[in-house]
N, C-alpha and C positions, 0 to 999 in steps of 0.2 A: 782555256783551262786556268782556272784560279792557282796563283801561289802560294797563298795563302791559309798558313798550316792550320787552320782555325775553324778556316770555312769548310778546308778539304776533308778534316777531322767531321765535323756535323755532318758533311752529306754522304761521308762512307757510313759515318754511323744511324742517319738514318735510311740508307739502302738496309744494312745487315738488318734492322729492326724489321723491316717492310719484307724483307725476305723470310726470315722466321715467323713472323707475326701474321701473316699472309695477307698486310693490307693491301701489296698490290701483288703484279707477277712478281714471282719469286726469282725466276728467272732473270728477267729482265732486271731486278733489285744487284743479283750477284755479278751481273757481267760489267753492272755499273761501277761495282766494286773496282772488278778488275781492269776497265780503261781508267779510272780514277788513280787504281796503285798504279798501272803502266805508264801513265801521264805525268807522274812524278816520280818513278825510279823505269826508266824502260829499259825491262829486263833482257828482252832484244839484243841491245847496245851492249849491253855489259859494259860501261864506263866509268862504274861504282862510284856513279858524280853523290861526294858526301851533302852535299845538301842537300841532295833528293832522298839518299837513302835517310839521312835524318829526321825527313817531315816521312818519309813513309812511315817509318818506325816508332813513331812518336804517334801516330793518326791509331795504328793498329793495335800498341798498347792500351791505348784507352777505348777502345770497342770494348762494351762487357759481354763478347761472344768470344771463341775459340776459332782463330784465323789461321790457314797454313796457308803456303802454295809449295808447288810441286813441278820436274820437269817431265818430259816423256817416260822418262824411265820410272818415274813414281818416286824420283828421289827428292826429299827435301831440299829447296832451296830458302825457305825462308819461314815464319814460325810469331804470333805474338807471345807476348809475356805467361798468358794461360795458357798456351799449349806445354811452351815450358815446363809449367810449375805442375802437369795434370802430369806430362812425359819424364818426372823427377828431372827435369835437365836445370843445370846451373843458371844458364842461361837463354833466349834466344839462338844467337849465335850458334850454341852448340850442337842445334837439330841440324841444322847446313850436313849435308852429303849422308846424311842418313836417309836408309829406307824401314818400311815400317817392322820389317822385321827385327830391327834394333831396337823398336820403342816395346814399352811394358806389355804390350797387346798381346794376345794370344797368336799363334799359329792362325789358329781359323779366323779370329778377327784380323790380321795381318792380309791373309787371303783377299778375304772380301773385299777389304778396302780397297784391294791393289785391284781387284776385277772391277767397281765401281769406276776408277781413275781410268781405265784403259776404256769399260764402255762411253764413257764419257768424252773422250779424249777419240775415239772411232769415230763416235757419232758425231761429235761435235756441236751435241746438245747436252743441255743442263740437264741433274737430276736433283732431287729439291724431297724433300722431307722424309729421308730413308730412315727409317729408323734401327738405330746397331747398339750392339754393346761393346763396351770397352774396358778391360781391364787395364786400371791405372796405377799410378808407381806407388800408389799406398797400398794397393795391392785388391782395392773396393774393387768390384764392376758396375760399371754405370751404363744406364741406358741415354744417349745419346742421337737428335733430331739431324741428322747432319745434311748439306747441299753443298753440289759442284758444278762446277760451269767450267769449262776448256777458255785457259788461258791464252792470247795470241799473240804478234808482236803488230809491226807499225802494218805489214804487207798482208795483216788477217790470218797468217799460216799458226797453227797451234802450236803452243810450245810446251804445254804445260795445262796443270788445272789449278783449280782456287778455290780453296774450302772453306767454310765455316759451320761449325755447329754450336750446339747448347745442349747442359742437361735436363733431361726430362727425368731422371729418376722418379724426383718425389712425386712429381705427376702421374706415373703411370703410376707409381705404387696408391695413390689416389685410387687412382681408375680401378686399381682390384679392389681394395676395402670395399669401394661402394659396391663395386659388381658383386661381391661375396655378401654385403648389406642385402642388394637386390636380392639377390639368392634366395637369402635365409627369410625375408619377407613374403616370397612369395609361397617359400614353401608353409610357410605359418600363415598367409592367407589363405592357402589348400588346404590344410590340415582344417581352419574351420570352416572354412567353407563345406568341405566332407562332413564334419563333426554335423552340422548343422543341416545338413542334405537329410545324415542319417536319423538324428532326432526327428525333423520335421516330417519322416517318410513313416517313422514308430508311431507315431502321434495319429494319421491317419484311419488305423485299426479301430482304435479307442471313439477316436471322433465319430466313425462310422457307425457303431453301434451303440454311441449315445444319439444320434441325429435320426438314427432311421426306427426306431423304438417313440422315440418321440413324434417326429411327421408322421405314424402311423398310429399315436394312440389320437394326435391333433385331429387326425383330420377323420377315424372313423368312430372315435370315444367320447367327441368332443359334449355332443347334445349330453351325453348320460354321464359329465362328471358335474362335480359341485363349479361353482363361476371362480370361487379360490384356487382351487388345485388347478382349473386352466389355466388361470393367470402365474402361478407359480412355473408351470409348464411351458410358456410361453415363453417366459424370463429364461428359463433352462437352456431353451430353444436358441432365443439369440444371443444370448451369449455364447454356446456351443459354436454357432455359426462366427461370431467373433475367432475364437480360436480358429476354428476352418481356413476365415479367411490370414490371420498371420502364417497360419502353417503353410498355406502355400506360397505366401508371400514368401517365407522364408527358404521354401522350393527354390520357386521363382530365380530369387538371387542368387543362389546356389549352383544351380545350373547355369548363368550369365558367370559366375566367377569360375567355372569350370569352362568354361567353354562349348557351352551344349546347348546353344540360343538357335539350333535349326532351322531355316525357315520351309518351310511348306507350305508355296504358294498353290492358291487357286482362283477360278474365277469370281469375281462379286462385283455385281451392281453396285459400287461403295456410295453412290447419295444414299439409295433405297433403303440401305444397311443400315446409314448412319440416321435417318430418318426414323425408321423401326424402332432402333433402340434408343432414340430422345422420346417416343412413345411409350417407350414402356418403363422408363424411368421415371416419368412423370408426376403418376401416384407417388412414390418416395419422396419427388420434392412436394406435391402438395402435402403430405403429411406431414412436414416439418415446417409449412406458409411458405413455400418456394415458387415461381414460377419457372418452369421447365419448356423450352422452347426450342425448335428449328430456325433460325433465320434466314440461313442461304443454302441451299443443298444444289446444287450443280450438275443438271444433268449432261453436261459436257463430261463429264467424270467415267461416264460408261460403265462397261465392264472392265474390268482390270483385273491380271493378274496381284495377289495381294494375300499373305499370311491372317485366316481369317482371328486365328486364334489372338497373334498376336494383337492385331487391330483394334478386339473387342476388352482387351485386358488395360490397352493405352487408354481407349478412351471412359471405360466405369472407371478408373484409378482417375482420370482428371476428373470426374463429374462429381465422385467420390469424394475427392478436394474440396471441390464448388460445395455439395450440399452440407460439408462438416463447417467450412467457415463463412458463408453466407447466412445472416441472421435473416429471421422470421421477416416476410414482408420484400425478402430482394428478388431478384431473377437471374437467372443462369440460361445464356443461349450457344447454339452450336450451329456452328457454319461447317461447309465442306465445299472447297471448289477445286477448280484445275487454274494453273498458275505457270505458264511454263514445262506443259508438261510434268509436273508435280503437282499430287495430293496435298492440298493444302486443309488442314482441319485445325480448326480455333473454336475454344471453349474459352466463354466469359461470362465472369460472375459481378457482382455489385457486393462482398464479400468484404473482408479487413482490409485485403489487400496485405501488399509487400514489398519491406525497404528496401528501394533498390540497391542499398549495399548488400542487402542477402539476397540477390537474385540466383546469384552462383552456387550459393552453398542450399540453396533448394532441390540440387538435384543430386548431392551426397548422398551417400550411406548412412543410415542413422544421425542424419541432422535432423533438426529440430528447430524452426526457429524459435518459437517459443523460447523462453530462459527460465530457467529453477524449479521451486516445484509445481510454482502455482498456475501451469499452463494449463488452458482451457479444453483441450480437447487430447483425445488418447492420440497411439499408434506408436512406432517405436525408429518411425522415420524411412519408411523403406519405400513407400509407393511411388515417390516420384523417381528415388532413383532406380525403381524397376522399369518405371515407364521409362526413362534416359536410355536403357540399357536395351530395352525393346527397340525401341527408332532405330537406334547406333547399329544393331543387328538389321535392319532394314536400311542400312544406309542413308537413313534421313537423318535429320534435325530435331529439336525441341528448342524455344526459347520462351520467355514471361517478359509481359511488360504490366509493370502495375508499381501503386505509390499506395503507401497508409494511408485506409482509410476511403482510397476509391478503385475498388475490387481488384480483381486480374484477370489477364488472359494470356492462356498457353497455346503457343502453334506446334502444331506437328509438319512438318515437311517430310513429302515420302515419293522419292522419285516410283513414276507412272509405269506400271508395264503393262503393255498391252495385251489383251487376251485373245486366245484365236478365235477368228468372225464363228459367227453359232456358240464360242461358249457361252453356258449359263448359272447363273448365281446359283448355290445348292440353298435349300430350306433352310432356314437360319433355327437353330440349335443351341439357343445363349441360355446358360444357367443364371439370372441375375441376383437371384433371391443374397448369397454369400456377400456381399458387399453393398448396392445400394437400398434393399428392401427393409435394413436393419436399422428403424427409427425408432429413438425413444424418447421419453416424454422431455420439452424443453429443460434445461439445467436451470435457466435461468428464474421458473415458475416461481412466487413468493413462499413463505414459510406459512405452513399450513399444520393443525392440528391435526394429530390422524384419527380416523374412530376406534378412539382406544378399548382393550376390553376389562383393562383395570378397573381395580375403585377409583373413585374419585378423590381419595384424600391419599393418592397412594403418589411414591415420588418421586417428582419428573426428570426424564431424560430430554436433554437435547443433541439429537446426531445434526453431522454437517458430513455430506458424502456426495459429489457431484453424478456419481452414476447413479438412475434413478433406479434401476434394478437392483441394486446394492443397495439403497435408500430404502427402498418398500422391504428387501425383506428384513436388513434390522429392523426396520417400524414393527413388523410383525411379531419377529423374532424379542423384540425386549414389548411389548407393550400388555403382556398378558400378566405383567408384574407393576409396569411402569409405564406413567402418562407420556408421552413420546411425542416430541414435536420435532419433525424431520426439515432440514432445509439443504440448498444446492450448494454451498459454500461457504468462508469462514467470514465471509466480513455479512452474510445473511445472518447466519450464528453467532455471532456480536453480539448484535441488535439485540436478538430473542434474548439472547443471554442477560444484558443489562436489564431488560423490561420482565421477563418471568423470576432471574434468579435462580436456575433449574439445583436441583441435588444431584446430577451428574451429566457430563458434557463427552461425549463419543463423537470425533470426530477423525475424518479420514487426514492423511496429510500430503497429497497433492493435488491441489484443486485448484478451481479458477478466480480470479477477483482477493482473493485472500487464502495463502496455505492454513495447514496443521499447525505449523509451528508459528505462523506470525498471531494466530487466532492465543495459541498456549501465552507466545510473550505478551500479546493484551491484558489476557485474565490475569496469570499472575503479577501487572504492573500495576492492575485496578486493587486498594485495598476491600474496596467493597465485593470485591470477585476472585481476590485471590484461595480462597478458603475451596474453592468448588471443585473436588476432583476431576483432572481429563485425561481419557482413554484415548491415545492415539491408536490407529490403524494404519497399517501401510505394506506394500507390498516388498520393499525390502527388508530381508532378513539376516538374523546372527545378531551377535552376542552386540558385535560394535554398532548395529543400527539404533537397538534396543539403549544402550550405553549413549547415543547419541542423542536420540528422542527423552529420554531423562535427565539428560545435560540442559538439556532446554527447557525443564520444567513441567513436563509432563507426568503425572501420578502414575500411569499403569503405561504399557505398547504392547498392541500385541499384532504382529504379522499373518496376512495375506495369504495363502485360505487359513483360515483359523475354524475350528469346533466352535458349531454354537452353545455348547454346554462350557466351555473355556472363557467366553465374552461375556454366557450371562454370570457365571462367577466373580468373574473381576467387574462388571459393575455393580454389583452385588456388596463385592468388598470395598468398592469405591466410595456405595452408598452410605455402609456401616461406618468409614472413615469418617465422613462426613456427617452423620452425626456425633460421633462420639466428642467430635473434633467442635461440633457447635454449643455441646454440653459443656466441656469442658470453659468454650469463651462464656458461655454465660455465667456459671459458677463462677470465676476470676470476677466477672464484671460483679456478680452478687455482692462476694465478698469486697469487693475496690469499694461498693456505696454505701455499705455497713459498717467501713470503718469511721472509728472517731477520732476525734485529735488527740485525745489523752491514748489513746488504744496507739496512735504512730508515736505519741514520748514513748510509752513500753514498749514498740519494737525497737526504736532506736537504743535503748539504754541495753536490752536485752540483746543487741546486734553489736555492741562493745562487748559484751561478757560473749557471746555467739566469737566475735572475733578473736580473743584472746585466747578461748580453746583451741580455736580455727588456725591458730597458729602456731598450737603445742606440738605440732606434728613434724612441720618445720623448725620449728625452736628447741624439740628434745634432744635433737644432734646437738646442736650446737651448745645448749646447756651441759649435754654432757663432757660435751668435748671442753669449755671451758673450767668446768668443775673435776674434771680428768686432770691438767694439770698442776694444779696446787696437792690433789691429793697423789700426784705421783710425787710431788716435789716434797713433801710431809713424808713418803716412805723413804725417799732415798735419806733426805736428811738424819730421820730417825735412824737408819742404819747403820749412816755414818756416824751418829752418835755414841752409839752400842758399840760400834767398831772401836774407837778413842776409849770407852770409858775402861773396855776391857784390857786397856793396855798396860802394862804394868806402870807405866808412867805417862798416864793420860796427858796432851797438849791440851790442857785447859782454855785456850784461843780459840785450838780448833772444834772443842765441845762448847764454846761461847758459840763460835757461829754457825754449828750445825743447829742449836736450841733456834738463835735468833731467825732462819731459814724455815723452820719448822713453825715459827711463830706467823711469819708473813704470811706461807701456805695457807695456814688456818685462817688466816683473816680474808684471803683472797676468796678462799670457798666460801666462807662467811658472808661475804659481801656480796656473789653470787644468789647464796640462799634467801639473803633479804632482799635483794633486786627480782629474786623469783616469785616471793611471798607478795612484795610489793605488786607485780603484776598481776596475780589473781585474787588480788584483795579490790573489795568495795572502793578504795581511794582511788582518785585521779593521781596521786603520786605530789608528793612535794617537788615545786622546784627548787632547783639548788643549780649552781654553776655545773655548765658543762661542757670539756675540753670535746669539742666535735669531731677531731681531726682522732685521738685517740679511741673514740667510740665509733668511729669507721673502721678505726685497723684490727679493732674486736670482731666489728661484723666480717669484716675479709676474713678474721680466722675462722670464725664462727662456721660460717660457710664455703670453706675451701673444700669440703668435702663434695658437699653437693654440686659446687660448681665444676670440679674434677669429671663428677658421676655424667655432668650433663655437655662434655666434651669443650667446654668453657673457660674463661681464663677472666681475672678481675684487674683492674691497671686503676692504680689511686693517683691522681692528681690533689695531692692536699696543701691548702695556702702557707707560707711558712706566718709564724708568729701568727696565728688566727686567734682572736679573744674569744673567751668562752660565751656562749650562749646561756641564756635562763630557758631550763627544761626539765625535764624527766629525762636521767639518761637512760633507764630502759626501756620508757614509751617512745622513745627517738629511736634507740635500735631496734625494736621491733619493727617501726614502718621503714626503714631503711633495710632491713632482713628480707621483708614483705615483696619492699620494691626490686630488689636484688634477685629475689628468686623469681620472681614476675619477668624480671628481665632475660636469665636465663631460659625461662619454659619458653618465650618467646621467638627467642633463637631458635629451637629445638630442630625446625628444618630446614636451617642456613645450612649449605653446604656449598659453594661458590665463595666463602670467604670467611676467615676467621672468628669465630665465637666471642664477644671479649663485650664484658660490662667496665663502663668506665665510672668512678666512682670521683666525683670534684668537691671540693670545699673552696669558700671563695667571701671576702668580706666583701658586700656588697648594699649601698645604699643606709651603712649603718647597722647593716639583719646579716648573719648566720648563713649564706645561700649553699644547701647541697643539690647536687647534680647525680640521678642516676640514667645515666645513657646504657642502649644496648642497638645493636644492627639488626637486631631483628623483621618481623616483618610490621611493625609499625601499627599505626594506630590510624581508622578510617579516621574524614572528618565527622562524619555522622555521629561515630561511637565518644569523640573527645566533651560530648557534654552527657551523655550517658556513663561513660566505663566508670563515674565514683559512686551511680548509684546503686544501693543495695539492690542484692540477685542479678546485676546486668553482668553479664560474663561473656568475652570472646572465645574463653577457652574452655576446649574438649571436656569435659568434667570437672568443670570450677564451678564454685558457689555462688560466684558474686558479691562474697561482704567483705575481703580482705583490702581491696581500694576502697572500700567504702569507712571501713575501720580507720584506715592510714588517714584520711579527710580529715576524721572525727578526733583521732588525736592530734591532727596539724593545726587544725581550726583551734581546740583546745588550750594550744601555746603559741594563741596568736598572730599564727600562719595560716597557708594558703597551697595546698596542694594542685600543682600544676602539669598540665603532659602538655607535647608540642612537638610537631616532628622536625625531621632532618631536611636538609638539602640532598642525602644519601638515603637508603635504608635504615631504618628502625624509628627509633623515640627517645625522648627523653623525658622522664621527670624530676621536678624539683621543687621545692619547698625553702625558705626561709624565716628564722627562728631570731626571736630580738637578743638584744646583746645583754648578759648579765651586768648590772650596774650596782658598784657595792654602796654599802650606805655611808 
């Protein structure tokens, strides 16, 4: 035995780990314990040698478990640091000659423990992961893993036992949450699984007596109708049969999530079975260019008892597979042999194939491997994992082995049962028509003109709809109006699209090779194609689907089933858009070649006089508001004038300076009035010196109001001692006004961070430099060499000449009207104006 408090420390401590953790026996873990503490304090002896009890006590405080031991009696003799602090006790020490009825436990936990120590302590075997509760001196109850083993001394006689536990609280309280998770999950996979039993069993009635009104006009009306209404009839036909078969598909699963997968064996010859129906499937794959084959059938296989129903549902659902993604020109074979006593049956195709990273999630519920919308082929994911759930109920297997690109194949394994000698196979009874009979013309056929029954100068549609019964009947459906050229998918309808130019575009939007929406972002990214109205269809509905398909640039959407009289309106309207919409460009282009040079000096000249109106609206607050206070300033004066004169002994000082106040007022209004005149007058404005920094703090008053109104605030940065500029000071503060209130609208729905136009003066380069910044939302780069031409406007009900005005009188004095963005949000513009220089 090691002396060494270090080493003896690590291998108690990894016994107690191995004993809770269950890496080895638990057992044998805790008794190691206790020759290890006897080997260094033996309790036997009682010779209370302090060295020993030293390393004992040192070893057991550092365990991160809960260590006691105990004599016959059940009474404490010893205790680490955590029992302690769990037992409210001061210290170790202070558990010595305690029994458990002294510590915080309960009665009946107090019981127990003491009946655990005594069976223990009888038998003179461990008991190892009992699980208890404990109330502790904080007054919690905790649940508690606890093990004991019967303590001995040097002669193996028992003296005592040896405890350790841990808490498991959080763990079990784990274990309920998820139990209660599992609960509630399953009861919400019943409820739809029900919801979904019951739908699919409604649906049934309906189906019935569309299917059997139909098989019975097919097959005794057929000669005596027109070759149209068969063919429409037909289309009825297998798409009805389409529903049929989800709706039992959806049975199917229903019943496998209830637990209602019965089996009901009987006898069947299973090669002869399997054999039959790779014959009678055959026709289906030749009509899609399939070859359809047996390769091994087994007559070792016998008779066997065997679920016929289910057998024959496994294997149309894999062949079903094979014929959907096996293209034109492959083969599909089916083996069935015996293996051990096991049915072994393997279907393989020369098909897409399948990444073997998705070979697992093949046999899910509603997967899909396909991704987005533009998956090639329908279904809604359910057939393989009907078939998974068939086998499973037969106690077999299923697995796939396949790679992109070089097919697949699925085994079934389905342990053998023998059938008694003389039975015999009953007459096979298989409805095949629901699932593989249902072929329709390739998707992938080229774009073809329909025989349309329009005129010929009438105007064309192009659909893109990969189901070709959906295909033929809009063809029919729009072509009594419009030339119609139908194709499989969106990147087929590209093509058309760039080489005809059609006058309206109907196109489904989840299809193969190219969606709805990737075909929408082509057209309108072409400007030669963006002009063409398109009609999405699609099978999802509501407000947000609709909202979603015209986020993406689609002109009309209309959802799955839809009124044919609702489809041909909206391309109707699409139609009428689009010319109105081709009128209109050509008129613009008329007038863009019919102008002349002199014809653009008079708009320009008339788009300054245009502007300065364009700004009365803007600038009538502010004139008023400026000519507001001189003539308040002229009343009060004059008041106080009146006031003095009346007095009996008028302050002639103070009737000096209410005259001389009354004099400036007037001049101020004055000054106004001809800075008013001067702006809608013929002149460009004389220049004369002008203090910059003073006619910014005009415009700040000018438009305080507005700025108020528009939740905004103005912060002036102005140069000190700035020289005055040579200008017009009222052609300056008008495009400073312009730019100000520009900057505000622009703001308008910043709401994440403060409103605030910042207004700078700054001598720069020898020129006048003003600064109008705002946080707004900025200025495309696109729009920075358009927004100063005339009529170009970013905003909601602007005209477009007010930056164009501002240019025309920047340029005018010299300058150069400029925008440029942030490192943050918004803009800036600026302009600089040369320096007045006297003579």
């Amino acid at each position: 035995m090691t002396s060494d408090p270090h080493e003896l420390l690590t291998r108690i401590e990894e016994h107690a780990r191995a004993a809770l953790d269950g890496r080895t026996e638990a057992s044998a873990a805790l008794e190691a314990i206790a020759r290890l503490a006897s080997q260094s304090t033996p309790v036997a002896k009682r010779d209370h040698d302090r060295e020993s009890s030293s390393v004992l006590k040192n070893i057991i405080d550092h365990i991160p478990y809960v260590v006691f031991w105990k004599d016959v009696r059940s009474v404490y003799l010893g205790c680490n640091a955590a029992l302690a602090r769990i037992g409210g006790l001061a210290s170790p020490d202070d558990i010595v000659g305690r029994d458990d009825f002294s510590m915080p436990w309960t009665r009946e936990e107090a019981e127990f423990f003491r009946s655990v120590d005594r069976r223990v302590m009888e038998s003179g075997e461990a008991e190892l992961d009992i699980e208890e509760t404990q109330v502790q001196a904080d007054g919690r109850q905790r649940v508690i893993l606890t093990s004991k083993v019967p303590l001995r001394d040097e002669s193996n006689r028992i003296i005592g036992i040896l405890g350790i536990f841990t808490d498991i609280t959080e763990q079990k309280e784990l274990e309920q949450q998820l139990r209660q998770a599992k609960d509630a999950a399953e009861v919400s996979a019943r409820a739809k699984s029900d919801f979904l039993a019951v739908v699919s069993h409604e649906l049934r009635t309906p189906l019935t007596l569309i299917l059997s009104p139909l098989e019975s006009l097919l097959s005794e009306a057929r000669g005596e109708l027109p070759a149209r209404v068969v063919d429409t009839l037909e289309s009825v036909h297998r798409n009805a049969q389409r529903l049929r078969i989800l709706t039992e598909d959806i049975l199917e699963f229903s019943r496998r999530e209830a637990g209602h997968l019965a089996l009901d064996p009987r006898p069947l010859d299973v090669a002869a079975h399997v054999g039959q129906l790779v014959l009678d499937l055959a026709p289906a794959a030749a009509a899609r260019g399939l070859e359809l084959r047996a390769t091994t059938l087994d007559p070792a296989l016998g008779v066997a008892l065997v679920d016929i129903a289910k057998l024959d549902k496994i294997l149309i659902n894999l062949l079903g597979n094979a014929l959907k993604f096996t293209p034109a020109g492959g083969e599909i074979t089916v083996s069935a042999a015996l293996v051990d006593e096991t049915i072994v049956l393997a279907v393989r195709d020369t098909g897409i194939g399948i990444d073997p990273a998705d070979h697992e999630r093949v046999f899910r519920r509603f997967e899909q491997i396909e991704g987005g919308s533009a998956r090639a082929h329908g279904g809604v994911g359910l057939g393989l994992s009907l078939v998974k759930g068939l086998v499973d109920s037969m106690d077999g297997s299923i697995s796939v082995e396949s790679e992109l690109g070089r097919g697949a194949t699925f085994t079934v394994r389905i342990p053998r049962r023998a059938a008694d000698r003389g039975a015999r196979s009953p007459v096979r009874d298989l409805d095949l028509t629901p699932r593989a009979l249902i072929v329709d013309a390739p998707a992938d056929s080229p774009a073809s003109p329909t025989s349309a029954r329009a005129p010929a100068d009438a105007a064309r549609v192009v659909v893109a709809e990969d189901s070709s019964d959906l295909r033929q009947y809009l063809t029919q459906l729009l072509s009594a109006e419009f030339q119609v050229v139908a194709v499989a998918n969106g990147q087929l309808a590209y093509e058309v699209i760039r080489e005809l130019k059609p006058d309206v575009v109907v196109s489904d939007v989840m299809m193969p090779v190219m969606d709805g929406f990737e075909l929408v972002r082509r057209l309108k990214a072409d400007p030669a194609l963006a002009t063409i109205p398109v009609v999405l269809l699609t099978a999802r509905a509501g407000a947000e689907a609709a909202a979603d398909g015209l986020d993406r640039g689609a002109d009309d959407y209309l959802s799955k089933p839809f009124s044919p009289l609702d489809l041909l309106a909206r391309v109707r309207s699409a139609h009428r858009m689009k010319v109105l919409r081709d009128r209109l460009l050509e008129a613009h282009r008329r007038a863009a070649d019919a102008e002349r040079e002199e014809t653009l000096r008079d708009t320009r000249a008339a788009l300054a006089e245009l502007g300065k109106v364009a700004s009365l609206g803007e600038m009538a607050a502010a004139i008023a508001h400026e000519l507001n206070q001189p003539l308040a300033g002229v009343g009060l004066s004059a008041r106080a004038l009146m006031r003095w004169l009346r007095a009996e002994r008028p302050d002639m000082d103070e009737v000096q300076a209410a005259a001389d106040r009354i004099v400036r007022d007037v001049k101020r209004a004055a000054d106004v009035v001809t800075r008013i005149r001067e702006l809608f007058g013929n002149s460009s404005g004389a220049k004369v010196p002008v203090d910059v920094n003073d006619a910014v703090t005009e415009v700040i008053a000018l438009t305080r109001d507005r700025m108020r109104d528009a939740g905004a605030s103005i912060r002036a940065e102005l140069a000190p001692d700035l020289p005055p500029a040579l200008g017009d000071r009222v052609q300056l503060q008008q495009v400073i006004v312009n730019l100000v209130i520009n900057a505000a609208d622009a703001m308008r729905d910043v709401s994440d961070r403060p409103r605030e136009v910042r207004l700078r003066t700054q001598l720069e380069a020898g020129r006048v430099r003003v600064d109008v910044s705002d946080v707004g939302v900025g200025v495309s780069d696109d729009d920075k060499d358009r927004i100063f031409n005339a009529f170009h406007t970013t905003k909601a009900g602007g005209m477009g000449i007010g930056l164009s005005i501002c240019k025309t009188i920047v340029e005018s004095h010299g300058g150069r009207l400029v925008v440029s963005s942030h490192d943050g949000p918004g803009s800036t513009f600026h302009f600089a104006l040369p320096l007045f220089q006297p003579e």
